[in-house]
Backbone as JSON, one array per atom type, in Angstrom:
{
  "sequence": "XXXXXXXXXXXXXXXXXXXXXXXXXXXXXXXXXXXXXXXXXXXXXXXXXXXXXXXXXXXXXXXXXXXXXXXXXXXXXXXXXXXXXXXXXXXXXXXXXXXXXXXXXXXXXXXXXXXXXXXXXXXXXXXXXXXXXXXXXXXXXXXXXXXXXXXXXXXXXXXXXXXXXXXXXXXXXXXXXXXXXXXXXXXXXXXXXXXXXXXXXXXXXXXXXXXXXXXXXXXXXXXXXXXXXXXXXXXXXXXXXXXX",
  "N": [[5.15, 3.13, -4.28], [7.46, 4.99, -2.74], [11.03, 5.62, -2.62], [14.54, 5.63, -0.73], [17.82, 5.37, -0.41], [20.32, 5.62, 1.91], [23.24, 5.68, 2.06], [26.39, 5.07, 2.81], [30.14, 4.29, 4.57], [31.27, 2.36, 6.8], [30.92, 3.66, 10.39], [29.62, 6.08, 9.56], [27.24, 7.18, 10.31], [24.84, 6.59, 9.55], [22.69, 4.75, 10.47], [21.68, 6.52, 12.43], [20.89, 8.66, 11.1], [18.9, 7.43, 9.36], [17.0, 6.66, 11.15], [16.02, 9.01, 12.37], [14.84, 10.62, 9.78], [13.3, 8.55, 9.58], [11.45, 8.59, 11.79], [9.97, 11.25, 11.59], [8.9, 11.1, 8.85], [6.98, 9.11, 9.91], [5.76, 10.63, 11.81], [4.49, 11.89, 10.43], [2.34, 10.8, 9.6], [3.0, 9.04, 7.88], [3.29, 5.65, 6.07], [6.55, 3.71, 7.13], [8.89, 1.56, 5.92], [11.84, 0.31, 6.6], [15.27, -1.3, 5.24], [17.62, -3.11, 5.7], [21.16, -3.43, 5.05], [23.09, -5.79, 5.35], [26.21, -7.63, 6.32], [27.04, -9.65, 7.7], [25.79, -12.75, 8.45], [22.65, -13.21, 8.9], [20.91, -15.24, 9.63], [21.73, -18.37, 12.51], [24.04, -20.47, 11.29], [23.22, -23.76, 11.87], [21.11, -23.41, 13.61], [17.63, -23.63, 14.99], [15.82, -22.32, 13.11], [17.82, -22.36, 10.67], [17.8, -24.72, 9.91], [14.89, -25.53, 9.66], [14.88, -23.95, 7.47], [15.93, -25.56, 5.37], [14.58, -26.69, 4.68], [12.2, -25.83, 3.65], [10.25, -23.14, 1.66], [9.84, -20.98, 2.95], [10.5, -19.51, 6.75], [9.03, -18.88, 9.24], [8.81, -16.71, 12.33], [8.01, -16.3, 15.58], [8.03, -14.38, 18.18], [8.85, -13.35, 21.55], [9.75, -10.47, 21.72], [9.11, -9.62, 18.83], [8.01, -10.17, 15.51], [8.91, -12.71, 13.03], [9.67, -13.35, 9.01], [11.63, -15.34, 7.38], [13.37, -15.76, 4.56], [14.58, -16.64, 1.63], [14.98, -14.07, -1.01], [15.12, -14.53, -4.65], [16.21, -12.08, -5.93], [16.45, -8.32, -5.83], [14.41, -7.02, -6.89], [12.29, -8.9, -5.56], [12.82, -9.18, -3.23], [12.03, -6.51, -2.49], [9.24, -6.89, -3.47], [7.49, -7.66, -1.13], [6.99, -5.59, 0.78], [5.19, -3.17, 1.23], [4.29, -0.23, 1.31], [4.58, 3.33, 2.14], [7.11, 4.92, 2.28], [10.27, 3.33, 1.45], [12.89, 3.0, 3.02], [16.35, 2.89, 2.96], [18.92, 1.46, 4.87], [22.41, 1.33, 3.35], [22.99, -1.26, 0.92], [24.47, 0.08, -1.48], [24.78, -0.44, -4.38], [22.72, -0.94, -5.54], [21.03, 0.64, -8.37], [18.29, 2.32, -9.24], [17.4, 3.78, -7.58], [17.03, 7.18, -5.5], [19.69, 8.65, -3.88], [21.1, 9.52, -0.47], [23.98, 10.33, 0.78], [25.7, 9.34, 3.37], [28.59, 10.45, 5.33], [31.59, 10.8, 6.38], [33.39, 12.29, 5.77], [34.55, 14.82, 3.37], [36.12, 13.05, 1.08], [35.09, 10.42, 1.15], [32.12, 11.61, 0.17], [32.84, 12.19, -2.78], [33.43, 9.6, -3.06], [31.5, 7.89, -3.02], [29.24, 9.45, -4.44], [27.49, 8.2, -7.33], [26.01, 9.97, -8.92], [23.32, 9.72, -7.83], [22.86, 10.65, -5.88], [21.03, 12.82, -3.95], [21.42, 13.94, -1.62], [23.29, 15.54, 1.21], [24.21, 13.72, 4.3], [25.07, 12.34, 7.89], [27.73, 11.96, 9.4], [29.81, 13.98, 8.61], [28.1, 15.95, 8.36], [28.01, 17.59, 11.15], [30.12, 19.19, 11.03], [29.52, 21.62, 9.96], [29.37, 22.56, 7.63], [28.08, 23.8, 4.74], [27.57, 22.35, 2.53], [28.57, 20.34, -0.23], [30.42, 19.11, -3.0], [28.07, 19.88, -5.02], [26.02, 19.47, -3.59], [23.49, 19.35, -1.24], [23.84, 19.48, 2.22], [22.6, 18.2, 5.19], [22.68, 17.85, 8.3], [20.97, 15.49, 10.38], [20.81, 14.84, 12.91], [20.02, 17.58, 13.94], [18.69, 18.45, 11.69], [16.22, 17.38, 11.55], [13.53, 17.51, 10.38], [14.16, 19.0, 8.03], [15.37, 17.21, 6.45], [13.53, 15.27, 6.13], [11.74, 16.2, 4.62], [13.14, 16.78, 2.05], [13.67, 14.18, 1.65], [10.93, 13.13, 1.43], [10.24, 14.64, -0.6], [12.24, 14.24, -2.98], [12.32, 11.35, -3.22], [12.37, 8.38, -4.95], [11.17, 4.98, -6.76], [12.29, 3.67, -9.53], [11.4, 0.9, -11.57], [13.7, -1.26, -12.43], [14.12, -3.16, -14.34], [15.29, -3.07, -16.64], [13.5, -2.65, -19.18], [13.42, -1.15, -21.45], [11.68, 0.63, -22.94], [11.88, 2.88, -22.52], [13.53, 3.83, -23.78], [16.29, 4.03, -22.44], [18.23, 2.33, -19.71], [17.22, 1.67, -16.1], [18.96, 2.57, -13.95], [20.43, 4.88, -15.85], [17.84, 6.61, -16.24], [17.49, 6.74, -14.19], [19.41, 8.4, -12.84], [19.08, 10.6, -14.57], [16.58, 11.57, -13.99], [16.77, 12.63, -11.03], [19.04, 14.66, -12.1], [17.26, 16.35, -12.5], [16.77, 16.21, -15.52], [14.39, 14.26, -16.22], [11.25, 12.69, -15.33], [9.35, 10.92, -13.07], [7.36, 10.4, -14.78], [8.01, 9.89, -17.59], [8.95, 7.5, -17.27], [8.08, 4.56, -19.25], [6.75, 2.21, -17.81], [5.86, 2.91, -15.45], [4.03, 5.05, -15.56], [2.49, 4.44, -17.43], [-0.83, 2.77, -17.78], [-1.3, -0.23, -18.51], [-3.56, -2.2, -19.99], [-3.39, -5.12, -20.22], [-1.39, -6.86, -17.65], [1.2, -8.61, -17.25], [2.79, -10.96, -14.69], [5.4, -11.96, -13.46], [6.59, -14.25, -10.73], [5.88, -12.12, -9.23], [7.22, -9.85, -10.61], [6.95, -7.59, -13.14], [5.78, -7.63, -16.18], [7.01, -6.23, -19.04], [4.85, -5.03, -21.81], [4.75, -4.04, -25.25], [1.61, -2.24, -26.72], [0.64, -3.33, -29.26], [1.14, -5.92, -28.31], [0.3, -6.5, -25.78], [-2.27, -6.3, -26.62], [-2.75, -8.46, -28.53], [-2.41, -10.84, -26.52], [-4.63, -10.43, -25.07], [-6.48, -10.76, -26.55], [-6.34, -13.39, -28.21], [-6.03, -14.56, -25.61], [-8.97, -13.9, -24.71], [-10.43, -15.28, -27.04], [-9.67, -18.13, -26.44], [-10.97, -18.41, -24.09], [-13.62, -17.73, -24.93], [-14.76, -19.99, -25.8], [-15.1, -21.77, -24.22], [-17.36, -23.5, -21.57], [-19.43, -22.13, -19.57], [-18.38, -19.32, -19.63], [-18.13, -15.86, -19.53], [-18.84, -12.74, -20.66], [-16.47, -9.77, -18.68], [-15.29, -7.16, -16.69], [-12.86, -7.84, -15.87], [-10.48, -10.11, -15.99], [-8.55, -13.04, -14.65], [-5.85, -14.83, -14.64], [-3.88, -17.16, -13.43], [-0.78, -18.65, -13.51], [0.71, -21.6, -12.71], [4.37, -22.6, -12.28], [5.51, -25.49, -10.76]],
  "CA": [[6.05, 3.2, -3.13], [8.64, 5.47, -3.08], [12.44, 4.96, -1.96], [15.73, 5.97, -0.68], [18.87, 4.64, 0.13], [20.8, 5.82, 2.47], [25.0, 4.89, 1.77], [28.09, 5.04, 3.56], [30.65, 3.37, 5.14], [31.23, 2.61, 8.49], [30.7, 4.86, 11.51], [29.4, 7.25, 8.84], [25.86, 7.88, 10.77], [23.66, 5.96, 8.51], [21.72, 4.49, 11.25], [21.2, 7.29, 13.1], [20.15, 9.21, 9.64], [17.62, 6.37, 8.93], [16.23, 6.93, 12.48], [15.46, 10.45, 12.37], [13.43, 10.9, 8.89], [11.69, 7.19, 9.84], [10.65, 8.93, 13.08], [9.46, 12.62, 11.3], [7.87, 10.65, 8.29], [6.05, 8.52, 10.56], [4.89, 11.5, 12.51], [3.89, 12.69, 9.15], [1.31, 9.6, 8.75], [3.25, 7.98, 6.46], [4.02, 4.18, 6.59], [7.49, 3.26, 6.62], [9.74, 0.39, 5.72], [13.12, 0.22, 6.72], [15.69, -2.35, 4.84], [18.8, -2.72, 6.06], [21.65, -4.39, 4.28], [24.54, -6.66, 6.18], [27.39, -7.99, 5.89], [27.01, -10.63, 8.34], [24.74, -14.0, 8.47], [21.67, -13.4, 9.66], [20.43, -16.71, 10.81], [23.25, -18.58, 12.26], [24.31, -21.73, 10.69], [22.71, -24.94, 12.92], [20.31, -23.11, 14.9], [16.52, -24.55, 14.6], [15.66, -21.51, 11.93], [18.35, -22.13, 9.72], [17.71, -26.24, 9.7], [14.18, -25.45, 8.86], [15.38, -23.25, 6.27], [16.41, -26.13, 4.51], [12.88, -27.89, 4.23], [11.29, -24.9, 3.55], [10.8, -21.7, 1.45], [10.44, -20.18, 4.21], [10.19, -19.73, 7.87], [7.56, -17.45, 9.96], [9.09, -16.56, 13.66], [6.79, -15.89, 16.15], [8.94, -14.17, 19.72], [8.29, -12.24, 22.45], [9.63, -9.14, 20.88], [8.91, -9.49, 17.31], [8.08, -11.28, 14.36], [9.8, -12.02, 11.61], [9.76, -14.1, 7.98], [12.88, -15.77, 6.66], [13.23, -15.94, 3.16], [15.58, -15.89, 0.55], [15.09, -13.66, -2.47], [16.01, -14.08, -5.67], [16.51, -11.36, -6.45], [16.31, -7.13, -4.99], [13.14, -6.66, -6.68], [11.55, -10.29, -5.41], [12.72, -8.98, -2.13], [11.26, -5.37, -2.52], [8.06, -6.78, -3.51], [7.41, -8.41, -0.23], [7.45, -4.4, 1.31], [3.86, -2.27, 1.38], [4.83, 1.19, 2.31], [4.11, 4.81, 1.84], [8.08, 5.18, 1.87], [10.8, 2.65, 2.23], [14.04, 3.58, 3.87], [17.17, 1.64, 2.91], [20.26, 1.65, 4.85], [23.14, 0.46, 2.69], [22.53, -1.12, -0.82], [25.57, 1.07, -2.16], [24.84, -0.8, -5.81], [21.56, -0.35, -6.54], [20.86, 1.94, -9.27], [17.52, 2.47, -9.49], [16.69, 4.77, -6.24], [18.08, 7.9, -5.39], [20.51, 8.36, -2.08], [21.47, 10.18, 0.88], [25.5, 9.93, 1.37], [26.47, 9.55, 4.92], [29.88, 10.07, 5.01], [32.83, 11.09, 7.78], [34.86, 13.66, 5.16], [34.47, 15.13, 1.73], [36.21, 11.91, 0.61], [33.48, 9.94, 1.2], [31.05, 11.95, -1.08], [33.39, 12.03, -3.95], [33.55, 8.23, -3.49], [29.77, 7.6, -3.31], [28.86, 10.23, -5.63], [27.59, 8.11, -8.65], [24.89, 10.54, -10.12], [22.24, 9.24, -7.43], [22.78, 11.35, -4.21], [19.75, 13.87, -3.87], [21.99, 14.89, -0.42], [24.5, 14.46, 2.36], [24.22, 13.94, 5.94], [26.03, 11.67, 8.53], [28.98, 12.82, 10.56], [30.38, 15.06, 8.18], [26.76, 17.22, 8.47], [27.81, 17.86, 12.04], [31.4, 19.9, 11.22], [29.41, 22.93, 9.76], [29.81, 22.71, 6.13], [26.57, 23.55, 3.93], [27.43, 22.31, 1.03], [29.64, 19.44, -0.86], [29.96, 18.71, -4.59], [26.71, 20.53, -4.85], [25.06, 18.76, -2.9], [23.15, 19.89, 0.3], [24.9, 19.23, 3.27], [21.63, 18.48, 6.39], [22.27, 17.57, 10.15], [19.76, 15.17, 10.41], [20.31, 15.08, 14.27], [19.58, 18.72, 14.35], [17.28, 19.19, 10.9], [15.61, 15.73, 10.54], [12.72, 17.77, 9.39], [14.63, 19.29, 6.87], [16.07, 16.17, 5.58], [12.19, 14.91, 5.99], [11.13, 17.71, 3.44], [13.78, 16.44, 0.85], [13.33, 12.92, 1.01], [9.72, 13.3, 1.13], [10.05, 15.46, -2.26], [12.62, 13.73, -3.92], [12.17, 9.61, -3.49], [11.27, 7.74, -5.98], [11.89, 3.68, -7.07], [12.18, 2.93, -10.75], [11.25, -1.0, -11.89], [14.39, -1.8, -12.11], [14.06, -4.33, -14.88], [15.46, -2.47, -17.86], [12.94, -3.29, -20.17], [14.33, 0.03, -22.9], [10.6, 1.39, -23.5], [12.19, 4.79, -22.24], [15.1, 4.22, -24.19], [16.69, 4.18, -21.3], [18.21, 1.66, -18.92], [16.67, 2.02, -15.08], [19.99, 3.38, -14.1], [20.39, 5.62, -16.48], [16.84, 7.08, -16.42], [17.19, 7.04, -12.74], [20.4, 9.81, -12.93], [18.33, 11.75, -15.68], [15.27, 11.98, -12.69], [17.43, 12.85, -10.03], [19.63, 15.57, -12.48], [15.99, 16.85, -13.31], [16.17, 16.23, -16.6], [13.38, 13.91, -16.72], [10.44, 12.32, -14.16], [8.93, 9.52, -13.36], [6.33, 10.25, -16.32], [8.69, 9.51, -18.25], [9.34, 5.46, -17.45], [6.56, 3.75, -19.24], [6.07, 1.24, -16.94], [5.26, 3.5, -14.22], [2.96, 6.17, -16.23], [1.24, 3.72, -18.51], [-1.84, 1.98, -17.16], [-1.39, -1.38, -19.24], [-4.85, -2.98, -20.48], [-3.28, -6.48, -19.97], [-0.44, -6.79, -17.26], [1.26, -10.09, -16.56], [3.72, -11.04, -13.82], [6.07, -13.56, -12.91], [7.2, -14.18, -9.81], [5.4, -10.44, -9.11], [7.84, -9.01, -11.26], [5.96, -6.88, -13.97], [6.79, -8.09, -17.48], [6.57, -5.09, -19.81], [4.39, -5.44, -22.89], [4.15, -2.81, -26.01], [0.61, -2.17, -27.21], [0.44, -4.78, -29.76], [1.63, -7.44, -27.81], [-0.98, -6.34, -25.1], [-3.83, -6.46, -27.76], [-2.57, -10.01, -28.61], [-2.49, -11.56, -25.61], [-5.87, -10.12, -24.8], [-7.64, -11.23, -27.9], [-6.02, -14.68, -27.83], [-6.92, -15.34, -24.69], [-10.6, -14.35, -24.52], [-10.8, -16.26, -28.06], [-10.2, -19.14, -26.5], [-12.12, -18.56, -23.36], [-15.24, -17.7, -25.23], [-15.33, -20.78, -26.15], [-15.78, -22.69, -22.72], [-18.74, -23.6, -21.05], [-19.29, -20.97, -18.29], [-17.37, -18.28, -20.21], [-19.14, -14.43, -19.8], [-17.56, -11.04, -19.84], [-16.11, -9.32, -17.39], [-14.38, -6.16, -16.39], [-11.12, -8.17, -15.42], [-10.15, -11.63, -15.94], [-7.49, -13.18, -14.13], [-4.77, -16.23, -15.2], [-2.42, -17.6, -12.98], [-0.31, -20.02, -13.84], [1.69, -21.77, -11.84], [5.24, -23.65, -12.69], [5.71, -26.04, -9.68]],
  "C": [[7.29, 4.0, -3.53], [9.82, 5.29, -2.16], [13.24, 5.63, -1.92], [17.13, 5.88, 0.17], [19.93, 5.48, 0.84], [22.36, 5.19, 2.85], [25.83, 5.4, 2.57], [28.99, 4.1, 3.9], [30.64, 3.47, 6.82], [31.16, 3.55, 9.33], [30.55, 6.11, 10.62], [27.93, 8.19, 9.45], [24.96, 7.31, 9.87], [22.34, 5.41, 9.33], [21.16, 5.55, 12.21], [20.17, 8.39, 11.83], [18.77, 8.69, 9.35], [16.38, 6.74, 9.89], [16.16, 8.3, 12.11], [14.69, 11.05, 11.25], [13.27, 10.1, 9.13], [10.91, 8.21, 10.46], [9.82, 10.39, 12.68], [8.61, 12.08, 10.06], [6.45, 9.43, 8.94], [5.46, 9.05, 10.93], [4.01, 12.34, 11.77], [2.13, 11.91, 8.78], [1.42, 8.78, 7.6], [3.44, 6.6, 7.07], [5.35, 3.94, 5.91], [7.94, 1.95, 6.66], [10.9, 0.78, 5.96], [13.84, -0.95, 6.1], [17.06, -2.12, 5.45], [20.2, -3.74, 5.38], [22.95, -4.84, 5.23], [24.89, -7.33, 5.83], [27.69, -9.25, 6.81], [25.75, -11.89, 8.36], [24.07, -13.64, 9.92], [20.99, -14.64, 10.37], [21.5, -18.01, 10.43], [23.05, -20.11, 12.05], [23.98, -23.25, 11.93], [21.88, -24.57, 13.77], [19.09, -23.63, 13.87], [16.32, -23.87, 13.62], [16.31, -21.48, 10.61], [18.07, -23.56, 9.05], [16.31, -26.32, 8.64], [13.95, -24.78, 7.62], [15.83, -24.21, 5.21], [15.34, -26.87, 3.76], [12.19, -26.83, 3.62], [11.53, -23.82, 2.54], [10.88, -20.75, 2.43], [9.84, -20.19, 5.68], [9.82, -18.2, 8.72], [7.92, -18.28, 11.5], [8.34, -16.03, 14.26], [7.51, -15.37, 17.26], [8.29, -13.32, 20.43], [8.34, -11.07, 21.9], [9.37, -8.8, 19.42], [8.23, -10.73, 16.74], [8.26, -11.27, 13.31], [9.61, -13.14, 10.13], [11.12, -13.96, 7.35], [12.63, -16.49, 5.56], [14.88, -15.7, 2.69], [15.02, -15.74, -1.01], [15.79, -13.77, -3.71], [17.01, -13.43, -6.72], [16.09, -9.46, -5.64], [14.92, -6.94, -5.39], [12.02, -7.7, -6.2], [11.97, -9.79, -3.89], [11.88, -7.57, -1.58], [9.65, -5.74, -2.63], [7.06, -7.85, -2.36], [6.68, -7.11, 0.94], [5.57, -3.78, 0.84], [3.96, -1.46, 2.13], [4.54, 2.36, 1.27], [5.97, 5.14, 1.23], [9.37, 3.89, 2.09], [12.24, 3.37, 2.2], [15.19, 2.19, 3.81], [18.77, 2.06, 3.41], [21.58, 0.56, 4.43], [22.8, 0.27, 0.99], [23.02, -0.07, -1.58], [25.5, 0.66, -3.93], [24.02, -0.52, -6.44], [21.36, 1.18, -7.32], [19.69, 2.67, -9.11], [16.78, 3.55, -8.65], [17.37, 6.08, -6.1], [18.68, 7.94, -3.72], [20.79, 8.86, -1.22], [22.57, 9.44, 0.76], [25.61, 9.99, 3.06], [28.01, 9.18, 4.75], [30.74, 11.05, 6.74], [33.37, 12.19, 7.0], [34.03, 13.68, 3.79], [34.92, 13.6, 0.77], [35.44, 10.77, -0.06], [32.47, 10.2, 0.02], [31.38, 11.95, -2.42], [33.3, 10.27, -4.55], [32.14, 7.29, -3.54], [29.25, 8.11, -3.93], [28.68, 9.05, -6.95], [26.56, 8.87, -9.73], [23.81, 10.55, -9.7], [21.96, 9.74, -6.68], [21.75, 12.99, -4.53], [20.92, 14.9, -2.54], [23.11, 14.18, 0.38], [24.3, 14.88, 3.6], [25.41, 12.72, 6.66], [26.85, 12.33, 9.35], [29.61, 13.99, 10.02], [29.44, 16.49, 8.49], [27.21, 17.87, 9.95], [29.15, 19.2, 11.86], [30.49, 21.48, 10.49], [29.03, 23.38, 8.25], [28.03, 22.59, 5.47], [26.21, 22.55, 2.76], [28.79, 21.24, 0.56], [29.66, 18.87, -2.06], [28.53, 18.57, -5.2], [25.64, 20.04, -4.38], [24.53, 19.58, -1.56], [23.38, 19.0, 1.33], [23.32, 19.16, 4.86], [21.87, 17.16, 7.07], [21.55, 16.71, 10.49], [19.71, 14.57, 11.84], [19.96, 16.62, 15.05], [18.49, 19.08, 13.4], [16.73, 17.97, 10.51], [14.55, 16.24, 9.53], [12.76, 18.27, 8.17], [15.03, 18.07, 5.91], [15.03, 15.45, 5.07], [12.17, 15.11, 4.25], [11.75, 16.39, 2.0], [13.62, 15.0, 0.49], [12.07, 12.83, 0.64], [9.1, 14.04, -0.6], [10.69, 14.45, -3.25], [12.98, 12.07, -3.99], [11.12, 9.11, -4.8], [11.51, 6.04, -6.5], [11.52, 3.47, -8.71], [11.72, 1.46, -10.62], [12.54, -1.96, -11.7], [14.16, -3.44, -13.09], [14.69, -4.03, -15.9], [14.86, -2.88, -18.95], [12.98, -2.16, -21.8], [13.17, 0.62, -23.25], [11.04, 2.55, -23.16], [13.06, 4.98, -23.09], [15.88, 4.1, -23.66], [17.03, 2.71, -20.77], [17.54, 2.19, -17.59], [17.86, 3.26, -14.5], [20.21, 4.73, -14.59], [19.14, 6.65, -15.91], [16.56, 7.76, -14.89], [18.39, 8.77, -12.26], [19.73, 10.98, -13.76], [17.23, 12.53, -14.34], [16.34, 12.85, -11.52], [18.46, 14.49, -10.27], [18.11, 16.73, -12.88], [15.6, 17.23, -14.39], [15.07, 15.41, -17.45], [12.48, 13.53, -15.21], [10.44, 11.22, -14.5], [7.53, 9.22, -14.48], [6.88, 9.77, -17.1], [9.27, 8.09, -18.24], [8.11, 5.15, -17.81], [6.03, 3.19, -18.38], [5.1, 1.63, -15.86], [4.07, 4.43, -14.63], [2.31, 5.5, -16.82], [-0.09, 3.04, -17.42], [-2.18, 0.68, -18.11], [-2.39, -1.62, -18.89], [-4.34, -4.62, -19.75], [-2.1, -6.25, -19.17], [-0.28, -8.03, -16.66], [2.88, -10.02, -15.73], [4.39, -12.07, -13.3], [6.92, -13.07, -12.0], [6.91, -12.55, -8.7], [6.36, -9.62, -9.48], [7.0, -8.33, -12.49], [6.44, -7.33, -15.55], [6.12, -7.08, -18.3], [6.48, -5.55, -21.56], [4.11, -4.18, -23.32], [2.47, -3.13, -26.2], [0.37, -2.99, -27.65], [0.43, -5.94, -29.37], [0.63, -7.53, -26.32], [-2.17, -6.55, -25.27], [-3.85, -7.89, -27.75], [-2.72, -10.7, -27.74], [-4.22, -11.41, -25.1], [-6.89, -10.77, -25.71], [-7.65, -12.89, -28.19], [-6.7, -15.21, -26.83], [-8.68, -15.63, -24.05], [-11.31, -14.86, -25.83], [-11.18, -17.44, -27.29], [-11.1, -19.62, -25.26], [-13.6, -18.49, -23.4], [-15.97, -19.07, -25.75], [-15.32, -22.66, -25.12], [-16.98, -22.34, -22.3], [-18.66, -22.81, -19.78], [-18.9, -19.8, -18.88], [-18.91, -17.01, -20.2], [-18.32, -13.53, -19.62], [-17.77, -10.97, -18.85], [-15.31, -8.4, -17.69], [-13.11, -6.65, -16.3], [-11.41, -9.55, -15.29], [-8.76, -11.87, -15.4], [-6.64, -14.9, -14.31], [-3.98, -16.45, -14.4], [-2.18, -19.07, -13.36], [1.31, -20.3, -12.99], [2.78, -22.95, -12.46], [5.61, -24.07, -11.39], [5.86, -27.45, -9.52]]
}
């Protein structure tokens, strides 16, 4: 899945931004996700959804116009991995490191002050005054060139792990400004280029194992499964274990 966040502040055009590559990568045949991040309480304090929110992990709305699942994540990637998309589309989420961004901004200001190393481009309100170009960044309209803005997100999204597990050397962060400056790819994060033999997950977070410690776990465990009743190879064995 690839990603990209879309920042600003207020009345910067972020929602209108979001809307116009959704609507040109959709027409593309991609599947999108949209996330959107707020600043206000979503489900309001004493209504029936929030009560059962208290009994529950979570609660599955059924309405005339929609439907929706209320959860709370632990965490950004425990909420990301909830998401099954061709691209997802995030407006807001000014912290995360790991993605690269689209500025929407009102003035030059703006881009200087969102600029951390992550912005692929800039659109929003400022895109409308004329200007190509802003702390080298490309400057696209995306109520006049959505398909242009398409193009670029479509080229340059991408989501790191986001766990910093240092097999690059690298924090996510980091590794994620290196991608984005094009001094490296996403070949370059193990996690994502390797095809781990053994891969285990908690909570569907990915827990990153070197070689050795891949071997081990592997050899261990069909030791001591070879020696149950029923036990036969197999292409893929599977363990869950649950703490509950």
């Amino acid at each position: 899945m690839r990603a990209v966040a879309f920042v600003g502040f207020k009345k910067s055009g972020k929602t209108r931004t979001v809307e116009s590559v959704a609507r040109v990568l959709k027409e593309r045949g991609y599947r999108i996700v949209i996330a959107k991040s707020m600043h206000a309480d979503f489900d309001r304090e004493g209504s029936d959804t929030w009560r059962l929110s208290k009994v529950s992990d979570a609660v599955l709305v059924r309405a005339h116009d929609t439907d929706a699942i209320l959860f709370k994540a632990k965490d950004i990637n425990a909420l990301f991995s909830m998401v099954s998309a061709d691209f997802l589309l995030l407006e807001g989420f000014k912290s995360l490191q790991h993605i690269p961004k689209v500025i929407c901004a009102r003035d030059e200001n703006d881009v200087k002050e969102l600029n951390d190393g992550l912005a692929v481009a800039v659109s929003g309100v400022v895109a409308s005054s004329g200007v190509r170009e802003i702390a080298s960044l490309p400057v696209i309209d995306a109520t006049k060139e959505p398909e242009k803005l398409a193009d670029l997100v479509e080229k340059r999204a991408f989501m790191l792990p986001n766990i910093d597990c240092g097999l690059c050397g690298f924090k996510c962060g980091e590794m994620a400004r290196m991608i984005v400056a094009g001094e490296k790819t996403l070949s370059d994060c193990v996690v994502l280029s390797s095809k781990p033999k053994v891969t285990v997950k908690i909570d569907g977070q990915v827990l990153p194992m070197k070689d050795w410690v891949q071997e081990l776990v592997e050899r261990t465990m069909k030791g001591m499964l070879s020696a149950m009743k029923g036990y036969r190879e197999g292409r893929r064995i599977e363990i869950v274990i649950r703490d509950e």
